[in-house]
N, C-alpha and C positions, 0 to 999 in steps of 0.2 A: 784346067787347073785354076781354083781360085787365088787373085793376086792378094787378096783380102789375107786370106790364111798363111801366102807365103809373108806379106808384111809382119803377121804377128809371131810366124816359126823366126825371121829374121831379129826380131827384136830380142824373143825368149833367146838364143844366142847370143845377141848384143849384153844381155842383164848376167849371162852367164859368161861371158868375157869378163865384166867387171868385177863379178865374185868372185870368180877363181882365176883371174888373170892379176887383178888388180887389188883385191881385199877389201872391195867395198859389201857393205849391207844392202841388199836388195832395197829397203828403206830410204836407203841415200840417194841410190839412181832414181825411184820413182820420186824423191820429194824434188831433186833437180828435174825433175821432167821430161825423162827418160824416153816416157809414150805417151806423152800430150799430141805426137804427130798420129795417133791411130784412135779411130773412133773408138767407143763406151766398149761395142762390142772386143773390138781385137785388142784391144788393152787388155781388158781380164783374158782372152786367150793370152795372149802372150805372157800373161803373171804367172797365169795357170801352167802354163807349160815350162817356164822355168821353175816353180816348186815342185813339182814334178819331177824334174828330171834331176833336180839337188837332193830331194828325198831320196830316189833311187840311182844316184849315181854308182855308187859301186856296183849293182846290178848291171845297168847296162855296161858298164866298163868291162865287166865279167865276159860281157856276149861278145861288144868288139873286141877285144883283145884276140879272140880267136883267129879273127882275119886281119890281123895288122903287125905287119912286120915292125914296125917303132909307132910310138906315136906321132901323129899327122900335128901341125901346127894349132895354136888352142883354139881359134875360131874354127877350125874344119874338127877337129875332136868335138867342139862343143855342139855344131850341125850333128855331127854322126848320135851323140848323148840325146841330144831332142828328139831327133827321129827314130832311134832306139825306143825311146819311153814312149812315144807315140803309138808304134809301132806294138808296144807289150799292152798298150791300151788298147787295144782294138780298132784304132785308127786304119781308114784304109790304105794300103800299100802302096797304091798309085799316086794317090796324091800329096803323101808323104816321103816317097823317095822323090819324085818329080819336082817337090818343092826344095828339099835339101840340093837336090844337084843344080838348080838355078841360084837359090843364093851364092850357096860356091861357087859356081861359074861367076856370077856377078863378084865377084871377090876382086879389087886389084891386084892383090899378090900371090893368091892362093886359087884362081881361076881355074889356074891348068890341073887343080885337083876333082875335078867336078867328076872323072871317071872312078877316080878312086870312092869315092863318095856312094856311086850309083852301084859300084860291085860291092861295095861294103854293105850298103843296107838289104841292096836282094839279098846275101847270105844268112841277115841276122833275119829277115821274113822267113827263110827255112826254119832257122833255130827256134825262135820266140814257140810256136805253138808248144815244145816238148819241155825247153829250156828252160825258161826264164822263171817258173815256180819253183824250180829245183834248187835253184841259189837261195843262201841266209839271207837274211833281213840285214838290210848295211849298216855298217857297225859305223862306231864314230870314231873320230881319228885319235890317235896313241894319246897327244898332249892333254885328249879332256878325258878320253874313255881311261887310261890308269888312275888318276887321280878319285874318279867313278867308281871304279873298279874296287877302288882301297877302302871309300867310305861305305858302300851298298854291297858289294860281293858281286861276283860275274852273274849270277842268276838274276837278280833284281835288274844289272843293266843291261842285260840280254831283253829283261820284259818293255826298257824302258826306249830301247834300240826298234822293240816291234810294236810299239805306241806311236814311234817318232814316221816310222814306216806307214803306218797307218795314216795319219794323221790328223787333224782335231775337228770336229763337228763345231755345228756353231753353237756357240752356249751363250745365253740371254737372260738376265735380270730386268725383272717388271719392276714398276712402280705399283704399291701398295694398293690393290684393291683392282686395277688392271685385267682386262679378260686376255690370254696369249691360248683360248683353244683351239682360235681359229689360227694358229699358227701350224700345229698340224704334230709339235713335239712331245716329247715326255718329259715327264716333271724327275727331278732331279731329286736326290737324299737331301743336300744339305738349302735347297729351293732354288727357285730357277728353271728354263726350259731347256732340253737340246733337239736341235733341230738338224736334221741328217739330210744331204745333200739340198743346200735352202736357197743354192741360186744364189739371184741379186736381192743383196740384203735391201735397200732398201726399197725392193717390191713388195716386203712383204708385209702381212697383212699388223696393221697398227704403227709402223715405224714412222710413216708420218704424223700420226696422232700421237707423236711420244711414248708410245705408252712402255715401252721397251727400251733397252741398250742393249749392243753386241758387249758380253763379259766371260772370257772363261771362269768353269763352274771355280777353281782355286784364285783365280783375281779376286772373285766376290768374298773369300772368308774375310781377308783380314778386317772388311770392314764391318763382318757381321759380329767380329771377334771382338771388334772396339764397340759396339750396342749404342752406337749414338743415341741420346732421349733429346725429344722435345724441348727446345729451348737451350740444352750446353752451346756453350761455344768450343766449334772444333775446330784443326787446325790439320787441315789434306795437304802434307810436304812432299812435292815433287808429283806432282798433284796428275798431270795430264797424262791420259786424254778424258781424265774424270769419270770413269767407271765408279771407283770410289768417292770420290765427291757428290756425284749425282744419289748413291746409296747411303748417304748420312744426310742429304739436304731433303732428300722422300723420308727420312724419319723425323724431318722436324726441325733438326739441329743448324744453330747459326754456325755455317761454315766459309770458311777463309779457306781458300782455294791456289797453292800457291805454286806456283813452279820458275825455273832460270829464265825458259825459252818461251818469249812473246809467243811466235811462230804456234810451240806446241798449246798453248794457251789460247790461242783461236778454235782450235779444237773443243775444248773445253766450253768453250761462251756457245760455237752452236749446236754441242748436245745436248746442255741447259736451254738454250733458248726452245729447242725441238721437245723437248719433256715437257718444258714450264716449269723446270725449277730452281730454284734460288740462291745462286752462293758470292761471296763475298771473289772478287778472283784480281789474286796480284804475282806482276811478274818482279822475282828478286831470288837473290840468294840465301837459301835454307841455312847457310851456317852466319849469316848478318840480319836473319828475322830476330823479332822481339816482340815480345807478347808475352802474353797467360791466357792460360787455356782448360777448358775442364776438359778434355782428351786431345790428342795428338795422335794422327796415324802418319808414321814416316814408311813410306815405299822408296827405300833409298835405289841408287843406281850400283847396280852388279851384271854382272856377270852372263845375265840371260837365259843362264843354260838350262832355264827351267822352261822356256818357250820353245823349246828345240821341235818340236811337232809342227809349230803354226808357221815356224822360222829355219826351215832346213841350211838359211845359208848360213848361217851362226858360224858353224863349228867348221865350215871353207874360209870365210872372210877371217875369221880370227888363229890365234894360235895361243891367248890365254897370257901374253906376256904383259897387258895392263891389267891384268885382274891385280896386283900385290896393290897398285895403286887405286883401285877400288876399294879395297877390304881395308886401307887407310880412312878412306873417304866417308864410309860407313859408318866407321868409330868416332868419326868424326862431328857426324852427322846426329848420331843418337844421344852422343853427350850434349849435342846443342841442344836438340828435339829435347833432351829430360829438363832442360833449363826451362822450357818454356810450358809445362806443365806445373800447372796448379797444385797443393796440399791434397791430397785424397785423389788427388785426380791420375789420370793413365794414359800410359801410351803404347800404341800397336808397334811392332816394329815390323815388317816385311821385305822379303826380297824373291823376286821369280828367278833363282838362282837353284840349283842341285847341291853345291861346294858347302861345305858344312862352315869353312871359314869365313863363309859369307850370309849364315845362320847362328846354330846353333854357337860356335865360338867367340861370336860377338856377343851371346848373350850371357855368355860363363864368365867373360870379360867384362862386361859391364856392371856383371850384377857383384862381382868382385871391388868393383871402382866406386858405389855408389849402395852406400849405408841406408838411405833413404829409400831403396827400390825392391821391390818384390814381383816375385810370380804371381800373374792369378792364371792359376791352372783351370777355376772354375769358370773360367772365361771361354773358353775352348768343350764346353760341355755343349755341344749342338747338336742340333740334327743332322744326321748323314756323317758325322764326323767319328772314325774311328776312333776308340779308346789305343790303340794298337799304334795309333801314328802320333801321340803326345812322346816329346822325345824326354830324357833323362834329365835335364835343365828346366823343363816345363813348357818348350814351345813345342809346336805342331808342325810336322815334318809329311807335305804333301808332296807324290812321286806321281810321274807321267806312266807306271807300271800298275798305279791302281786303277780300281775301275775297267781292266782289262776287255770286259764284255758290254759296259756300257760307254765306250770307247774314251777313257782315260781321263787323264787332267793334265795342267800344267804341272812343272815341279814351283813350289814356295814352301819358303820356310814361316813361320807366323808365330811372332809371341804376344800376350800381354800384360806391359809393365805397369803395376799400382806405386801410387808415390803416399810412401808411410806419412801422414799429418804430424 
């Protein structure tokens, strides 16, 4: 048995205690430094195998439940959960039940359960070959899937439940003129590559020559939506990890690059430094900036629920109860963002959220609040971009349900505002 593979099944349980024991973001344990004790290699298993096993958690729950009289303590559930999805991978049986019954046994308090453990997974090794395609696609929990439910209709979140199942390919925005053939993907509707099962990203071929960023294909609209030119001064609020910033500074434009979080702001300095390109970059608070600006794209902080594919722990670690203080935050945010827009000039507004209160109704509301502001629907006329996803208000309502076959998108909402001269 490798100790290698049991350090990193032990770990993907340790990250899976946090989420669902404790209500942290997978993001939080790794930025605390989670699995800085495991090399390159068993780090990403261990990441690996906890998205995995939060993807399809109600599946495997499905299979053990059949052999388990209550449930076992959450470290020893969350062992039997990793070894299950292991196990529905094609992982081999030996070295995955042999590794689960040793971390358990190595347990202080839960040691004496290591037999429970070893009859639990030989049973689910019967099941899995007949079973485990039999079960739905896991649904998401009651507090996001009703609210889901009310705005899209159960058919749409059903698609959006076997998107999340799936899960997200890697999608990549070149810089302008860039060759990404040798990357090996397909070129996208609205531009862009996707690259299916791509490994360690940055082996791959140009990521050290800049010439690429990792972007989902919906992260990239809102800033194709704002058309940066040559010379405006833009202004990227809440800016990091600079996906967008790096896509308005390749077209040209003087950008001011701004976010709260120093920390997240390092990010941003060495994706620009990796590209070679050029932006203004400060750390402060979006609703205390000051300026003018010929465009503004604000990627306000919500909700998330539109990342649920790349972030299966979202909808475990939360339960929706700061979203009302979000959907403040927003409004907040976009009455400042329109302050600091120029006469004639425009602002994006975005959120990787599903929650329409955290779209579309911020912008029924704003445009209510402000005599001076306008749709441009003509803004949103792109390539790859349905006519069919412009919503009733004028923004652009992208769902992790489309693209079904060329494996989905994030959920965002995207408008853009013209300010009357």
């Amino acid at each position: 048995m490798s100790q290698s593979a049991t350090q990193a099944r032990r770990s993907a349980v340790y990250l899976l205690d946090q989420v669902l024991g404790e209500g942290r973001l997978l993001s939080e344990c790794l930025n605390a430094g989670a699995l800085e004790h495991l090399d390159v290699e068993d780090r990403a298993r261990a990441q690996r195998l906890a998205v995995q096993t939060l993807r399809a958690l109600e599946r495997a729950d499905r299979i053990l439940q059949r052999h388990l009289r209550k449930a076992p303590p959450l470290t020893v559930h969350n062992a039997l959960r990793v070894g299950a999805v292991e196990l529905a991978h094609g992982e081999a049986s030996h070295g995955v039940v042999n590794s689960m019954v040793e971390l358990v046994g190595r347990h202080r308090r839960h040691g004496k359960l290591k037999g429970l453990v070893n009859a639990v997974l030989r049973k689910v090794v019967q099941d899995l070959p007949t079973e485990w395609d039999k079960l739905r696609d896991p649904r998401l929990p009651k507090w996001l899937r009703a609210p889901l439910v009310q705005a899209w209709g159960a058919k749409a979140v059903a698609g959006m439940e076997a998107a999340h199942f799936k899960g997200a390919p890697l999608d990549i925005t070149g810089k302008p003129g860039a060759d990404l053939s040798a990357l090996g993907g397909t070129s996208l509707p609205t531009g862009g590559q996707r690259v299916i099962d791509a490994g360690q990203v940055s082996a791959l071929a140009g990521y050290e020559q800049g010439d690429w960023w990792v972007q989902d294909v919906a992260a990239a609209i809102p800033a194709r939506v704002l058309n940066a030119q040559s010379g405006e001064t833009v202004l990227d609020l809440c800016a990091a990890p600079g996906g967008k910033t790096m896509q308005m500074a390749a077209a040209g434009a003087h950008v001011t690059a701004l976010d709260l979080s120093e920390n997240r702001l390092q990010r941003v300095r060495q994706n620009l430094e990796r590209t070679g390109l050029k932006a203004q970059i400060q750390a402060g608070d979006a609703l205390e900036h000051e300026g003018q600006y010929d465009a503004v794209l604000l990627d306000a902080p919500c909700s998330a629920t539109g990342t649920i594919r790349r972030h299966p722990d979202l909808p475990h670690a939360k339960d929706g109860s700061e979203f009302g203080e979000l959907i403040e935050l927003q409004a907040q945010m976009l009455a400042h963002a329109w302050s600091l827009v120029n006469p004639g000039g425009r602002l994006v507004f975005c959120t990787c959220s599903l929650l329409p209160d955290e779209g579309e109704c911020q912008i029924e509301e704003a445009l209510d609040m402000f005599e001076d502001m306008q749709v441009d629907r003509a803004a949103l006329d792109l390539p790859g971009v349905d006519p069919a996803w412009i919503t009733e208000e004028g923004g652009l309502r992208l769902r992790p349900d489309y693209w079904p076959d060329q494996g989905g998108m994030d959920g965002f909402y995207v408008a853009c505002l013209r300010k009357v001269a």
